[in-house]
PyMOL Python script that loads the backbone (N, CA, C, O; Angstrom):
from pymol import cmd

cmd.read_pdbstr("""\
ATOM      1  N   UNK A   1     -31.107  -2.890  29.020  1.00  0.00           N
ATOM      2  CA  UNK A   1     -31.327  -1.437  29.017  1.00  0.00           C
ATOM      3  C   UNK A   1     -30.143  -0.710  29.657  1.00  0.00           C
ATOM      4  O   UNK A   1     -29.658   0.198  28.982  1.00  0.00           O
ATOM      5  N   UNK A   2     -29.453  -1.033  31.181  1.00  0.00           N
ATOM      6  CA  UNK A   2     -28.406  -0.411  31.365  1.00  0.00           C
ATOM      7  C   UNK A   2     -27.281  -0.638  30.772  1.00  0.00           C
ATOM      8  O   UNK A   2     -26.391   0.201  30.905  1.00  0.00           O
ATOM      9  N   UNK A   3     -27.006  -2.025  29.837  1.00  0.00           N
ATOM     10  CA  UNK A   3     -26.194  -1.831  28.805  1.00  0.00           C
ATOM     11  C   UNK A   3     -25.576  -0.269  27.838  1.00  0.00           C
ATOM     12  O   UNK A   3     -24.538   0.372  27.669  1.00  0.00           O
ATOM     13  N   UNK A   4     -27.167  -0.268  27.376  1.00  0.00           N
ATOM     14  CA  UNK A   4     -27.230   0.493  26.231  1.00  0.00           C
ATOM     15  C   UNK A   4     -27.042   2.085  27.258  1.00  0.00           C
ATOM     16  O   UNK A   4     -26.002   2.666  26.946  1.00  0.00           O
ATOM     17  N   UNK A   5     -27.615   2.602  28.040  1.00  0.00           N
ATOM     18  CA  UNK A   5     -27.102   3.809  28.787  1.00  0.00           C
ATOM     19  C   UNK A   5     -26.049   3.578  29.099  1.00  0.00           C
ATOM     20  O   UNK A   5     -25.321   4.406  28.552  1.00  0.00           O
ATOM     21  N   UNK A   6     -25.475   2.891  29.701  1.00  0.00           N
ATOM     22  CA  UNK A   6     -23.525   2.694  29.749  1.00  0.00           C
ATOM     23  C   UNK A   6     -22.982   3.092  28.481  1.00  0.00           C
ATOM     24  O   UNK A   6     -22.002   3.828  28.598  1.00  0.00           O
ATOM     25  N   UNK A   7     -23.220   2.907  27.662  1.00  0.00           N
ATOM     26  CA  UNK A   7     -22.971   2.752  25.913  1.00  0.00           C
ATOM     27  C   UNK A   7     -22.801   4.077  25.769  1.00  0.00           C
ATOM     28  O   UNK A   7     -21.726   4.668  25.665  1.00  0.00           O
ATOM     29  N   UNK A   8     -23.873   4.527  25.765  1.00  0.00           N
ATOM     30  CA  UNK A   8     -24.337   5.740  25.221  1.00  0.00           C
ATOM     31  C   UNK A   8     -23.331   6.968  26.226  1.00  0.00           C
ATOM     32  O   UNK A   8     -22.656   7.851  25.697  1.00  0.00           O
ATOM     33  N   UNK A   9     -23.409   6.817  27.289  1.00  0.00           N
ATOM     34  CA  UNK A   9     -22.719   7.841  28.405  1.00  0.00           C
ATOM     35  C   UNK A   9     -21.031   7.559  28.223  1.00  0.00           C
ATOM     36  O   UNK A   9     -20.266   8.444  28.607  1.00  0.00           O
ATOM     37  N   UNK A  10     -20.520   6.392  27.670  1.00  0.00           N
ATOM     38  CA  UNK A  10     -19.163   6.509  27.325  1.00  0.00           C
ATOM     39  C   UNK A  10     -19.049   6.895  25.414  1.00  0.00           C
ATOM     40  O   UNK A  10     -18.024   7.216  24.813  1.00  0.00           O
ATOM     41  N   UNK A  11     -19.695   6.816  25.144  1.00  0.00           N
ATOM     42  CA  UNK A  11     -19.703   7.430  23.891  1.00  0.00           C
ATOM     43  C   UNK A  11     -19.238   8.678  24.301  1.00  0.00           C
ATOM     44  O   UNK A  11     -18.071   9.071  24.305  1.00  0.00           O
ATOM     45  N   UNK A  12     -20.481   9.403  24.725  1.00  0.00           N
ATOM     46  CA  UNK A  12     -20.291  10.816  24.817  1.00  0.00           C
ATOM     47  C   UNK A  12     -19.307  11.531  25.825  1.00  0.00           C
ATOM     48  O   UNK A  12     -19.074  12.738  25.893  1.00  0.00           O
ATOM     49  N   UNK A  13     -18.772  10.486  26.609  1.00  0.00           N
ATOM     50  CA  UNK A  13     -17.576  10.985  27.406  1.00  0.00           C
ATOM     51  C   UNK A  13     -16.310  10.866  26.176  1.00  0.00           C
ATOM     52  O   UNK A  13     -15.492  11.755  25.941  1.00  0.00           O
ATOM     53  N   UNK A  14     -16.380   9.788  25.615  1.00  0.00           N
ATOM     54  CA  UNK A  14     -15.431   9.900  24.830  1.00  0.00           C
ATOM     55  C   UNK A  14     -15.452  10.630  24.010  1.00  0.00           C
ATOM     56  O   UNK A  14     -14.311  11.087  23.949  1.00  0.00           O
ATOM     57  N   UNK A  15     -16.512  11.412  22.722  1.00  0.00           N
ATOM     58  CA  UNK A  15     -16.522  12.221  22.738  1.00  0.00           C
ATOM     59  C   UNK A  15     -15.802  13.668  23.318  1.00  0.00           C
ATOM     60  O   UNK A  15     -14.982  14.432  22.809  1.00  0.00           O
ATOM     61  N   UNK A  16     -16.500  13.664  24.606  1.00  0.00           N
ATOM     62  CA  UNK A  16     -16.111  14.940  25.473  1.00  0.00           C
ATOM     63  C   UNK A  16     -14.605  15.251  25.390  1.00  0.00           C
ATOM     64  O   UNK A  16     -14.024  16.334  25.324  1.00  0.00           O
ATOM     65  N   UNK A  17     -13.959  13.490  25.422  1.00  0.00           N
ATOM     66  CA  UNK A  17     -12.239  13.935  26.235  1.00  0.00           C
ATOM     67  C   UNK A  17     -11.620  14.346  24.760  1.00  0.00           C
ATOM     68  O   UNK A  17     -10.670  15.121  24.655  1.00  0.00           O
ATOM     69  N   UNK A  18     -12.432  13.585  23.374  1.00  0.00           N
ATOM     70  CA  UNK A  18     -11.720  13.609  22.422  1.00  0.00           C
ATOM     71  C   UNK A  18     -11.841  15.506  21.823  1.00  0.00           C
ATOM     72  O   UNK A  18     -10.927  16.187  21.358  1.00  0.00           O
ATOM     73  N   UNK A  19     -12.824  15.777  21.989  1.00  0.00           N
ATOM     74  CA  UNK A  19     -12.786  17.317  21.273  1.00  0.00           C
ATOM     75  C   UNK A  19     -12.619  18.018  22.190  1.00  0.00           C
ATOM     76  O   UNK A  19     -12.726  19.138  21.691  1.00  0.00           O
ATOM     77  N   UNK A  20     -12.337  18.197  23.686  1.00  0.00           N
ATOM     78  CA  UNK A  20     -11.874  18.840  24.693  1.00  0.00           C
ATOM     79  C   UNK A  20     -10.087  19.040  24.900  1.00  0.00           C
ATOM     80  O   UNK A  20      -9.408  20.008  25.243  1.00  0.00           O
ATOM     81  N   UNK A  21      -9.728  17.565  24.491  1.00  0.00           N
ATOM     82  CA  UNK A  21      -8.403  17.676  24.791  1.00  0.00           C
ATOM     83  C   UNK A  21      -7.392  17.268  23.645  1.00  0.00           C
ATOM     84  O   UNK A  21      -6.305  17.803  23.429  1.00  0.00           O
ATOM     85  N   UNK A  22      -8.054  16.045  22.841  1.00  0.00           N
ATOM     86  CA  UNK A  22      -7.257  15.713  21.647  1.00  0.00           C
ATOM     87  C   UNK A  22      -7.260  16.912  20.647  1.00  0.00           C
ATOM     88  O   UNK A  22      -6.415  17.774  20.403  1.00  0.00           O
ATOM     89  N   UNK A  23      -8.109  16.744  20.311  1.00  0.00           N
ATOM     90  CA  UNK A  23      -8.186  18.262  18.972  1.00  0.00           C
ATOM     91  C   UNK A  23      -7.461  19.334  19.179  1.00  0.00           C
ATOM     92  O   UNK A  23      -6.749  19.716  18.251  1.00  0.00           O
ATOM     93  N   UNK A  24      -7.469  20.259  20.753  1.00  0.00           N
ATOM     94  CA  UNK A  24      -6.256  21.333  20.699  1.00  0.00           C
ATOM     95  C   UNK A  24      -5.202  21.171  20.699  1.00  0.00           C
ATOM     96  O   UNK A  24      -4.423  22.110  20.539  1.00  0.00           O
ATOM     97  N   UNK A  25      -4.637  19.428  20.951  1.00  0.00           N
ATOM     98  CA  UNK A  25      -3.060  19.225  20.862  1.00  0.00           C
ATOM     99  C   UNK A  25      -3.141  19.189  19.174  1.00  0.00           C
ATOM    100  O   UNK A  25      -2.546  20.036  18.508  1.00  0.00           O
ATOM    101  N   UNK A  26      -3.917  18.152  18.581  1.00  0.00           N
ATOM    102  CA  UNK A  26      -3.453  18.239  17.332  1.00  0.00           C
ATOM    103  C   UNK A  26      -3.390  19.488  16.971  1.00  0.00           C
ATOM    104  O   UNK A  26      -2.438  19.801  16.255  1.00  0.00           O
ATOM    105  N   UNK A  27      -4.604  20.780  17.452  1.00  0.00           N
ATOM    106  CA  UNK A  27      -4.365  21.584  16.371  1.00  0.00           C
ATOM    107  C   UNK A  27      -2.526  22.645  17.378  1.00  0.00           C
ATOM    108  O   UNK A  27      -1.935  23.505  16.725  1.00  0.00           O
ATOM    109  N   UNK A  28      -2.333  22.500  17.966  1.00  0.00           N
ATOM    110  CA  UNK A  28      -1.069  23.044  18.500  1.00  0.00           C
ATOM    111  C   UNK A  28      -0.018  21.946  17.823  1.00  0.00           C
ATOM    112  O   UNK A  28       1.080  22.472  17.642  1.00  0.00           O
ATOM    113  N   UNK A  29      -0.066  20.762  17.466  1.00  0.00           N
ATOM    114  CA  UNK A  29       0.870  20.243  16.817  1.00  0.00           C
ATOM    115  C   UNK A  29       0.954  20.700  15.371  1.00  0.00           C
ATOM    116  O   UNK A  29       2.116  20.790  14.976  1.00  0.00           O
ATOM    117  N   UNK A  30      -0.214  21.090  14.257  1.00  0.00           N
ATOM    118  CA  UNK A  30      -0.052  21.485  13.302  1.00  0.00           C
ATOM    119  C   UNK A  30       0.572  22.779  13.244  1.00  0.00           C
ATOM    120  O   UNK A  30       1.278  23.181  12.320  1.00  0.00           O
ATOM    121  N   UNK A  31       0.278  23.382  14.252  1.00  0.00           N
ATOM    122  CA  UNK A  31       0.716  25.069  14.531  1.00  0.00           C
ATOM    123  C   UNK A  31       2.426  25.038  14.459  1.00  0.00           C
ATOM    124  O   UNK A  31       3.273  25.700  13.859  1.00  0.00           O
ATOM    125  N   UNK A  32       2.444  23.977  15.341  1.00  0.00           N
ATOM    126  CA  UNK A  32       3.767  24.243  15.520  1.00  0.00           C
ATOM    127  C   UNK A  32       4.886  23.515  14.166  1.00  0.00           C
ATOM    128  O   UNK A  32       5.968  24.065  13.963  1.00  0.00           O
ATOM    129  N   UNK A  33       4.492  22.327  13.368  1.00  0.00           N
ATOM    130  CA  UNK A  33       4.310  21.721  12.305  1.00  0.00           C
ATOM    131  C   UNK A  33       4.718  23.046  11.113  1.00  0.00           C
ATOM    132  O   UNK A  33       5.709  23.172  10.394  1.00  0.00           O
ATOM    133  N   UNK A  34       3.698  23.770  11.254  1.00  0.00           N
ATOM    134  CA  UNK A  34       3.673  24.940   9.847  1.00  0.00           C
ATOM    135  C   UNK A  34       5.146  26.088  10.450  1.00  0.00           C
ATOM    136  O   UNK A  34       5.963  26.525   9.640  1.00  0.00           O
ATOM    137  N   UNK A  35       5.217  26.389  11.891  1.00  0.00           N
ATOM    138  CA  UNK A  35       6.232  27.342  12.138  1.00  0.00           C
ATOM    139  C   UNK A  35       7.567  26.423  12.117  1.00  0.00           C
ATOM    140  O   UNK A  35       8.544  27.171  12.066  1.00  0.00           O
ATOM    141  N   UNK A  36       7.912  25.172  12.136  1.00  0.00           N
ATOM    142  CA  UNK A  36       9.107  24.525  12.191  1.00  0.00           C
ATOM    143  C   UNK A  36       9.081  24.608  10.392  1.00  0.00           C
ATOM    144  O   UNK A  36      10.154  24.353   9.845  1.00  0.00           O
ATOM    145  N   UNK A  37       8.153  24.878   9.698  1.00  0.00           N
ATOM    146  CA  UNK A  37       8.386  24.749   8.354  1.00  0.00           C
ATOM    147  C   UNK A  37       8.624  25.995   7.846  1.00  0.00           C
ATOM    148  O   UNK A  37       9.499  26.124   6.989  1.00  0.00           O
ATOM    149  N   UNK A  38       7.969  26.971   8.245  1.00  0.00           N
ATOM    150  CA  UNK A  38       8.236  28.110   7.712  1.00  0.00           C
ATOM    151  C   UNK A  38       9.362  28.487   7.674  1.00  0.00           C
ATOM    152  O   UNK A  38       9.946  29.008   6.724  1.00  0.00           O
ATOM    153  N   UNK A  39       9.910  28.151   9.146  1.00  0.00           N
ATOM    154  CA  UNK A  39      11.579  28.368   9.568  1.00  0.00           C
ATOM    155  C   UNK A  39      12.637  27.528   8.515  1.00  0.00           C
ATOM    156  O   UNK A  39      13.281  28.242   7.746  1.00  0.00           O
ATOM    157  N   UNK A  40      12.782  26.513   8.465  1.00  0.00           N
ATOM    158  CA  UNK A  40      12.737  25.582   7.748  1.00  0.00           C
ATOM    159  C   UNK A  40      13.463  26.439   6.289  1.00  0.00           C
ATOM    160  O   UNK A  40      14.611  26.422   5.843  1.00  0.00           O
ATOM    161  N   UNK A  41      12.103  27.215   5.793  1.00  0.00           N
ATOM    162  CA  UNK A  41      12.129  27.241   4.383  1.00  0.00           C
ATOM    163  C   UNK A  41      12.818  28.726   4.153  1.00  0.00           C
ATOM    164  O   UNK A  41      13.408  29.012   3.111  1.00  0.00           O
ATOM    165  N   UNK A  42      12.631  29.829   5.509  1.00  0.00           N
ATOM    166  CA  UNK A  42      13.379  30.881   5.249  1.00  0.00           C
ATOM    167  C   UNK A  42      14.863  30.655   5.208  1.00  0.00           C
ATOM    168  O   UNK A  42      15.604  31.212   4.398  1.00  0.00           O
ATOM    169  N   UNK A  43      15.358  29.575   6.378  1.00  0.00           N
ATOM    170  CA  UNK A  43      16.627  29.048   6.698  1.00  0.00           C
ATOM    171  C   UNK A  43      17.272  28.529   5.088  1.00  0.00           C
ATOM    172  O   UNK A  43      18.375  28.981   4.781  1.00  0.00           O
ATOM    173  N   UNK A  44      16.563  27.596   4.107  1.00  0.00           N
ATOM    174  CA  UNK A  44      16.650  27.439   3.239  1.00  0.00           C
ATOM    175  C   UNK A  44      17.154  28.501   2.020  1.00  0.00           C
ATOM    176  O   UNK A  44      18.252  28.708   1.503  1.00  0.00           O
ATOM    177  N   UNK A  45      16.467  28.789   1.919  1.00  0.00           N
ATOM    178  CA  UNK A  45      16.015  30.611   1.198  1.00  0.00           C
ATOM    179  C   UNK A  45      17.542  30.793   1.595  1.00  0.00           C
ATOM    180  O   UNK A  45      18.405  30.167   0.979  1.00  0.00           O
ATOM    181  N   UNK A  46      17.887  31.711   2.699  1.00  0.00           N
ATOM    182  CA  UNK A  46      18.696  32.274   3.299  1.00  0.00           C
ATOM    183  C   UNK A  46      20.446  31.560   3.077  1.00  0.00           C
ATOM    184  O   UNK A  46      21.590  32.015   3.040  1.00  0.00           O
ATOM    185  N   UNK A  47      19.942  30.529   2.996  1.00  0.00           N
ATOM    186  CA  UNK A  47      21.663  29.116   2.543  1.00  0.00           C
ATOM    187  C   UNK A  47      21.448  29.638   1.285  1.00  0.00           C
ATOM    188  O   UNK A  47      22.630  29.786   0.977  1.00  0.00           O
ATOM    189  N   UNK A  48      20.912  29.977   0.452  1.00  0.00           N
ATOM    190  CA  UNK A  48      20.843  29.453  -1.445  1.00  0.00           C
ATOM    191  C   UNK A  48      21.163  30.904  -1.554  1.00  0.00           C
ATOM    192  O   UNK A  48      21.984  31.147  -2.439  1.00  0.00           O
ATOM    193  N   UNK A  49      20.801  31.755  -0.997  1.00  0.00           N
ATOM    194  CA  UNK A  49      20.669  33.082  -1.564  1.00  0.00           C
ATOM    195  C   UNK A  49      22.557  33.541  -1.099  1.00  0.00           C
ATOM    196  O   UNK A  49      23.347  34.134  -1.834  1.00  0.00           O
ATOM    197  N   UNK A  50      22.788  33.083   0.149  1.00  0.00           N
ATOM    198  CA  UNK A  50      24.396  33.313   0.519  1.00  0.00           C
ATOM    199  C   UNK A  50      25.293  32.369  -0.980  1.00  0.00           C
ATOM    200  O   UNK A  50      25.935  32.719  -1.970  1.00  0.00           O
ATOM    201  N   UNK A  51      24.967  31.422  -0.541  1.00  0.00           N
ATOM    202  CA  UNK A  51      25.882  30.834  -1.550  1.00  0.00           C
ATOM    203  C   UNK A  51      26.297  31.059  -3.066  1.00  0.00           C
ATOM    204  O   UNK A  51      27.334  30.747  -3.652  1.00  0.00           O
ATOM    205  N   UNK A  52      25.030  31.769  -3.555  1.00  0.00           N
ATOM    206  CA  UNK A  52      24.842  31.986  -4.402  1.00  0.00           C
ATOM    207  C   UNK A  52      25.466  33.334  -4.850  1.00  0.00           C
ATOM    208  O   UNK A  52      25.556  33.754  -6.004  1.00  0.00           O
ATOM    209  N   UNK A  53      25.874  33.918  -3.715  1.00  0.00           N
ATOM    210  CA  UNK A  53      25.906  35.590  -3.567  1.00  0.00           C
ATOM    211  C   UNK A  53      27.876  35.283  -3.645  1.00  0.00           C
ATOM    212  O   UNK A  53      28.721  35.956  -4.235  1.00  0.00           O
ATOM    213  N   UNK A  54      28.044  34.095  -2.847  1.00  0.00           N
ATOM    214  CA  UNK A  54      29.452  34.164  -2.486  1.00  0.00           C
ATOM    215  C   UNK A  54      29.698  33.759  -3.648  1.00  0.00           C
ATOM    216  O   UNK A  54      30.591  34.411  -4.191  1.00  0.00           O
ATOM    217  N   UNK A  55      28.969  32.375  -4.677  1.00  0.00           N
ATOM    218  CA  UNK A  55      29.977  32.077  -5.752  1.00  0.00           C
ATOM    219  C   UNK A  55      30.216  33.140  -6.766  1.00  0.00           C
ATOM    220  O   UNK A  55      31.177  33.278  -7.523  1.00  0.00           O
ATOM    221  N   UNK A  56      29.200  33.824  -6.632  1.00  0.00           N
ATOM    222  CA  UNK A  56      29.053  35.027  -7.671  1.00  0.00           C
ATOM    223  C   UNK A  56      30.108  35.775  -7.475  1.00  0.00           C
ATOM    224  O   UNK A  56      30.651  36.166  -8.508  1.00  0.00           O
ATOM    225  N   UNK A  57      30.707  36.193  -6.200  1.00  0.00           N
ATOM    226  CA  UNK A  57      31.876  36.823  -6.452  1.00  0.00           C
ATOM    227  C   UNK A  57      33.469  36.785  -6.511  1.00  0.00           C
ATOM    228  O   UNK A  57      34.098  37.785  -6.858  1.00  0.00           O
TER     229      UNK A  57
END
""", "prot")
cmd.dss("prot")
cmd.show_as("cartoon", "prot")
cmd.util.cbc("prot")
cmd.orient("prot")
């Protein structure tokens, strides 16, 4: 029987630490994930559109 309550009380601690503390890093890693991309793709944008501007003339 105190098996199974040991069991059960680290479940739910684990639980606890996992959606308390893991989940807001991941979701701050995706955050930051989508703004290194966005940057990324304006920086992109911004090379093609010069180059394009310079061969043109």
């Amino acid at each position: 029987m105190g098996k199974v309550v040991m069991l059960v009380v680290g479940t739910l601690l684990g639980l606890f630490v996992l959606f308390n503390f893991l989940l807001p890093m991941l979701v701050g890693l995706v955050k930051l994930a989508l703004i290194v991309g966005v940057v990324a793709l304006v920086a992109f944008i911004a090379v093609t559109v010069v180059s394009k501007s310079s061969r043109s003339h």
